[in-house]
DODOGU-866749 format. One line per field, with one value per residue (C-alpha): residue in three letters; residue number from 0; y negated, x, z negated. Coordinates in steps of 0.25 Angstrom, whole numbers, padded with zeros to 4 digits. Example, Ala and Ser with C-alpha at 12.3 -4.5 7.8 and 13.67 -1.06 7.14 Angstrom:
REM DODOGU-866749
resn c(ALA  SER)
resi c(0  1)
y c(0018  0004)
x c(0049  0055)
z c(-0031  -0029)
//
This chain:
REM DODOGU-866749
resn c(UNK  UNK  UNK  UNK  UNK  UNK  UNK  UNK  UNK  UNK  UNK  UNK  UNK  UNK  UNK  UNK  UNK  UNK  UNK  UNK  UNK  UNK  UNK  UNK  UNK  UNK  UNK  UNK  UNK  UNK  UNK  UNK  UNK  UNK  UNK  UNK  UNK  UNK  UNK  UNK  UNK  UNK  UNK  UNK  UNK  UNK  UNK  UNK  UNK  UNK  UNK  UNK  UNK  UNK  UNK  UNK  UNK  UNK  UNK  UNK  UNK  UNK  UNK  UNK  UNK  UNK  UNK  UNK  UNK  UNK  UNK  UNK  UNK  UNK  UNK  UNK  UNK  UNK  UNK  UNK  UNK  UNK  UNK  UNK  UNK  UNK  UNK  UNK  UNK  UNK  UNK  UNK  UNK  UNK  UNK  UNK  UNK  UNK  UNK  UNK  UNK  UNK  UNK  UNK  UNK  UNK  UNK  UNK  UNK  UNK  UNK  UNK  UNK  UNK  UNK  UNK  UNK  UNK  UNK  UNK  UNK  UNK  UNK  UNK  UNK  UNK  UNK  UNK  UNK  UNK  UNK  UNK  UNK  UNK  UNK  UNK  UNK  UNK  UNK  UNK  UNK  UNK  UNK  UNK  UNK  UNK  UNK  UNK  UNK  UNK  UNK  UNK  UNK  UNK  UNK  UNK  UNK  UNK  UNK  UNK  UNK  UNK  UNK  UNK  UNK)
resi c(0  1  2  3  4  5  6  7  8  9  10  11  12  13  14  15  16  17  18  19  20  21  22  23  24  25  26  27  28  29  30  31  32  33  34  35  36  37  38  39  40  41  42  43  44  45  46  47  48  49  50  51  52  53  54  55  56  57  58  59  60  61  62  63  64  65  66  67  68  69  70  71  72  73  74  75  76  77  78  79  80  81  82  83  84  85  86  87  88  89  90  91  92  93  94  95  96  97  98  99  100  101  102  103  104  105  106  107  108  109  110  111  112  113  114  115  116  117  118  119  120  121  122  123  124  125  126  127  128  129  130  131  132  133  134  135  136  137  138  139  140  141  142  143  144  145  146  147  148  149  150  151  152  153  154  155  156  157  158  159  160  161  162  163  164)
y c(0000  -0014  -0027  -0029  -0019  -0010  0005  0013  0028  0036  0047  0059  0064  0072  0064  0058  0041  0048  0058  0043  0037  0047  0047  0034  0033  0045  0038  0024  0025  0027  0017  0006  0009  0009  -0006  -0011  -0008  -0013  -0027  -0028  -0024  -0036  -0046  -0041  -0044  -0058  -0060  -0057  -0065  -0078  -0083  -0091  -0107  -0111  -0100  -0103  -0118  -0114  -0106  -0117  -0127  -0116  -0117  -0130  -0133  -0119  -0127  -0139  -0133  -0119  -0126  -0136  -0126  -0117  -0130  -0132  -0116  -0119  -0129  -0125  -0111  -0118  -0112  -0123  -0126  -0113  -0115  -0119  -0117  -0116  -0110  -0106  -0097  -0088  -0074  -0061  -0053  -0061  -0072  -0077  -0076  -0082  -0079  -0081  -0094  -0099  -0100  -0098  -0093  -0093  -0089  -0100  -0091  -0094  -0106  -0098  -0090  -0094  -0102  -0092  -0081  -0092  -0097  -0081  -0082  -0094  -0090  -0076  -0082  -0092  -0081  -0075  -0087  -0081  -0067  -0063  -0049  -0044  -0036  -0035  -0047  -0055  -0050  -0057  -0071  -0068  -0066  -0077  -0087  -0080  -0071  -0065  -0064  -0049  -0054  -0064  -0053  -0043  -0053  -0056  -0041  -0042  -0051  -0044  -0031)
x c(0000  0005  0003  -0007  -0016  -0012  -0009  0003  0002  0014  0013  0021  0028  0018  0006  -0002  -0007  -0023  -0019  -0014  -0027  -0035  -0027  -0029  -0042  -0044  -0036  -0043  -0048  -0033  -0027  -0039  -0034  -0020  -0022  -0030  -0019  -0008  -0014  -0021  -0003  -0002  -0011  -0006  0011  0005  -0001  0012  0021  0011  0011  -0002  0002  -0003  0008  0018  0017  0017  0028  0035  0031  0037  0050  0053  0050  0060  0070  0068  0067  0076  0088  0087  0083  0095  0105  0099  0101  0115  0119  0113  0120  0133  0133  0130  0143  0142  0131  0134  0121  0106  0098  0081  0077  0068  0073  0066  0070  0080  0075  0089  0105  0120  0130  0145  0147  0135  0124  0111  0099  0084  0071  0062  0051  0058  0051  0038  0044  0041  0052  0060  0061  0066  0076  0080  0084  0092  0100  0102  0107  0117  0122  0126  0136  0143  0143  0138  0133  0122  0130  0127  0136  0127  0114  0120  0123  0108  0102  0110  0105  0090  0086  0074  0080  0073  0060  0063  0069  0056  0047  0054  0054  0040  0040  0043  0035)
z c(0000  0002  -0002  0011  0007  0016  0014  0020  0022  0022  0035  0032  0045  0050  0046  0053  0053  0053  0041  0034  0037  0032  0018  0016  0018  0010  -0001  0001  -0014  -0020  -0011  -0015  -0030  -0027  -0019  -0031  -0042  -0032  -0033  -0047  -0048  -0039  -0048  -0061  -0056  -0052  -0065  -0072  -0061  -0062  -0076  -0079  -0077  -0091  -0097  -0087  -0094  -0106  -0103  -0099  -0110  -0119  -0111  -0110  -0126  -0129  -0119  -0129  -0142  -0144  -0138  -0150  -0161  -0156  -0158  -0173  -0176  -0169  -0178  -0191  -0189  -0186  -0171  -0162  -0155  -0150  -0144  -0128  -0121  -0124  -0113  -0115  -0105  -0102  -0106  -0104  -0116  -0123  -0135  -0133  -0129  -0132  -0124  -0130  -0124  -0133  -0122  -0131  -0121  -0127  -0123  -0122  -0128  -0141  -0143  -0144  -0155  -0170  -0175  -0186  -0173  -0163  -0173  -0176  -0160  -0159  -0172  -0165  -0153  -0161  -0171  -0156  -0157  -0170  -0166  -0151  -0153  -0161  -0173  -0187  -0190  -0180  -0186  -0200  -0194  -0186  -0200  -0209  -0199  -0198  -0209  -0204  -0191  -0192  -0192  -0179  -0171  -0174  -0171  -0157  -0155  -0156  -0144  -0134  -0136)
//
């Protein structure tokens, strides 16, 4: 079936095109269905690759306040935690799975969903990402800076956990 609505029929060597003929219209019910489910597929991949336009601003009102607010929060973090001239870069991006990054040079990466977060579990992510400026991996020593900074850091990384399933 293709995208026309029209139906191929594939001949083996020794049929026949009146022999394909009769098996489709034998099969006219089936190939109906088969037609219908192909485009409700159709109209569901639509739906999900054409956001509705009052979500898609909302989207974007939430964007532009992250671009303006967790660059600023991160610097206060930075400073009270004694880390912010390592800090060389703040990016706010729109991450699939990630709530943030830091790379070793200091580049901070955030998700702009952040901003949607409650206050206590965004702070838990910015102070993840700094503590990355003391120790870049995610060891047991790393895990003691995380919680001297952020006590119920626990609590914050179950409730983003949470969030994605």
């Amino acid at each position: 079936m293709t995208d026309r609505g029209t139906v191929r029929v594939t001949i083996p060597r020794r049929g026949s095109k009146r022999e394909a003929m009769a098996f489709a219209d034998r099969e006219r019910a089936w190939i109906d269905k088969q037609w219908r489910r192909y485009v409700a597929g159709l109209e569901k991949q639509r739906e999900r690759t054409e956001p509705d336009p009052a979500q898609a601003s909302q989207a974007n009102a939430q964007r532009e306040r992250a671009k303006r607010e967790l660059p600023l929060r991160l610097m206060a973090l930075a400073s009270t935690l004694g880390v912010a001239d390592r800090v060389t870069k703040i990016s706010v991006r729109n991450q699939r799975w990630r709530w943030g990054s830091c790379s070793p040079s200091g580049h901070i990466c955030l998700n702009w969903r952040l901003v949607a977060m409650p206050d206590a579990v965004r702070d838990y992510v910015l102070i993840h990402e700094l503590m990355h400026l003391r120790r870049m991996d995610h060891s047991p020593k790393f895990w003691k800076l995380v919680a001297e900074a952020c006590p119920d850091y626990r609590a914050h990384r179950q409730f983003l956990r949470a969030q994605r399933a």
